[in-house]
C-alpha positions as CSV (number, residue, x, y, z in Angstrom):
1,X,-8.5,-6.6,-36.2
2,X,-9.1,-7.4,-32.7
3,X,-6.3,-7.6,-29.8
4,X,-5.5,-10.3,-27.7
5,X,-4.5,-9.0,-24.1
6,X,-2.3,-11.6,-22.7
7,X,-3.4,-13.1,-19.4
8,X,-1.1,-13.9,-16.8
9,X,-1.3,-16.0,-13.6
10,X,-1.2,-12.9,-12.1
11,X,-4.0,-11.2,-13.8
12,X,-6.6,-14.5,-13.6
13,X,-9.9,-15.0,-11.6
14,X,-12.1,-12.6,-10.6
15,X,-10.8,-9.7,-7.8
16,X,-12.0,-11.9,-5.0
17,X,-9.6,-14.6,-6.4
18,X,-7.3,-12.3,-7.3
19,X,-7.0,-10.1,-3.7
20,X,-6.8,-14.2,-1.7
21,X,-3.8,-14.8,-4.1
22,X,-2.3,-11.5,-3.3
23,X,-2.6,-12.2,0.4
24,X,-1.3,-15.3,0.4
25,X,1.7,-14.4,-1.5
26,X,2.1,-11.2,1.3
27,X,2.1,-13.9,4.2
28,X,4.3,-15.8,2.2
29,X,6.7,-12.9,2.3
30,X,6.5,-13.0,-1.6
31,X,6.3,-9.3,-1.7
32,X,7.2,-8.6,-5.5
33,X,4.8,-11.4,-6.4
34,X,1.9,-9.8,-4.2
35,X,3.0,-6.0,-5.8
36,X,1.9,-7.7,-9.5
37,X,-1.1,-9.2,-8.5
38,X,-2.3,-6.2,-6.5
39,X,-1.3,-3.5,-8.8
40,X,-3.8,-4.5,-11.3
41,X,-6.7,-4.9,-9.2
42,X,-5.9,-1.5,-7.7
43,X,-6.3,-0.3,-11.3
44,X,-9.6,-2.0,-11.5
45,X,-10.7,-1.0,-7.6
46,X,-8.8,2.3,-7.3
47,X,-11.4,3.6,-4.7
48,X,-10.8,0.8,-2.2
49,X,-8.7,1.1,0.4
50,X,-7.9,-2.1,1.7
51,X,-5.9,-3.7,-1.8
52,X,-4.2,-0.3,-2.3
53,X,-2.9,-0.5,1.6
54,X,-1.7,-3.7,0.9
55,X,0.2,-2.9,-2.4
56,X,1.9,-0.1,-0.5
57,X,3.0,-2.7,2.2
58,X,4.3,-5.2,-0.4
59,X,6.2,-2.2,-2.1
60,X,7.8,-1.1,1.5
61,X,8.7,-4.5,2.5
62,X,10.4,-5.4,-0.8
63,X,12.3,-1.4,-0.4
64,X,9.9,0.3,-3.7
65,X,9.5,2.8,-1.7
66,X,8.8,5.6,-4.0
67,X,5.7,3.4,-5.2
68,X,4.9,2.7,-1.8
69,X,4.9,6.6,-1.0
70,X,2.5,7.4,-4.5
71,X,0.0,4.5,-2.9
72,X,0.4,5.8,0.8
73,X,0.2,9.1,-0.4
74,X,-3.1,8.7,-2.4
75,X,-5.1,7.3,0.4
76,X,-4.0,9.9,2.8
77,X,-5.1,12.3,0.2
78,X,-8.7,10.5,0.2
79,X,-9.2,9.4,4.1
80,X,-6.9,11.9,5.9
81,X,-7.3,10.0,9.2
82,X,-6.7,7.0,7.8
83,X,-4.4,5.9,11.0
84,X,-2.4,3.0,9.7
85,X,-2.0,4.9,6.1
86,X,-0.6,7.6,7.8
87,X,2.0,5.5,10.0
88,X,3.6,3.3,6.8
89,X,4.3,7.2,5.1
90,X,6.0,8.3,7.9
91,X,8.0,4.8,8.2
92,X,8.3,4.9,4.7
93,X,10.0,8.5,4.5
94,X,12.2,7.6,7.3
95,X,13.5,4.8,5.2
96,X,14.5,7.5,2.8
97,X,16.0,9.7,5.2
98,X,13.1,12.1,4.7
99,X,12.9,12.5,8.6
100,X,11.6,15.8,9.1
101,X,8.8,15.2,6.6
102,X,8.6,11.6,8.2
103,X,8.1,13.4,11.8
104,X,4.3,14.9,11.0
105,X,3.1,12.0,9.8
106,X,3.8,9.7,12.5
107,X,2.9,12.6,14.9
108,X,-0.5,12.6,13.0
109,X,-0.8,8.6,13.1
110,X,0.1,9.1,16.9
111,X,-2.6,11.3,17.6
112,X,-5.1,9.4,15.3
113,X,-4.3,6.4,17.6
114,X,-4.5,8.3,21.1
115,X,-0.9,8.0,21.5
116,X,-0.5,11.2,22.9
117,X,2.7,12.0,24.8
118,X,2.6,12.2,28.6
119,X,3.4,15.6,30.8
């Protein structure tokens, strides 16, 4: 017996088609309609960065942020200089009132950025 996978809008076109929609829905300020479009083409890309960044943004900006830690947290794991990664954990902790955790990351993003304080 064979099984049908249902196919939404979501989930049609190939990833090209699929990461265009999800941006467009982001700079729509759709962000729980970009989080189900990207979070299946993360499953399908899992080593690229730049749809896995962008599912952690639409999770932040629509307050998943326990998702968006997992996502953030996962590509820190694989590019620890990844500056802009590193930034969105800290923000993302601070949102949780995590601040002392939230404090090395942003001092790590800092540093990755040249932001270095002035004596």
């Amino acid at each position: 017996m064979e099984t049908q996978v249902e196919t939404t809008y979501y989930d049609r076109g190939t990833p090209a088609e699929r990461w265009e929609r999800a941006r467009r829905y982001f700079e729509a300020k759709d962000y729980a309609g970009a989080a189900r479009v990207l979070a299946r083409l993360v499953e399908e890309v899992p080593e690229q960065t730049g749809p896995r960044l962008l599912l952690a943004r639409a999770y932040y900006h629509s307050a998943q942020l326990r998702r968006a830690e997992a996502e953030l947290r996962t590509i820190v794991e694989r590019d620890p200089v990844e500056h802009y990664a590193r930034l969105m954990l800290g923000r993302t902790l601070e949102r949780q009132a995590r601040h002392e955790e939230a404090e090395r990351h942003l001092r790590i993003a800092s540093a990755l950025a040249g932001d270095f304080p002035r004596e």
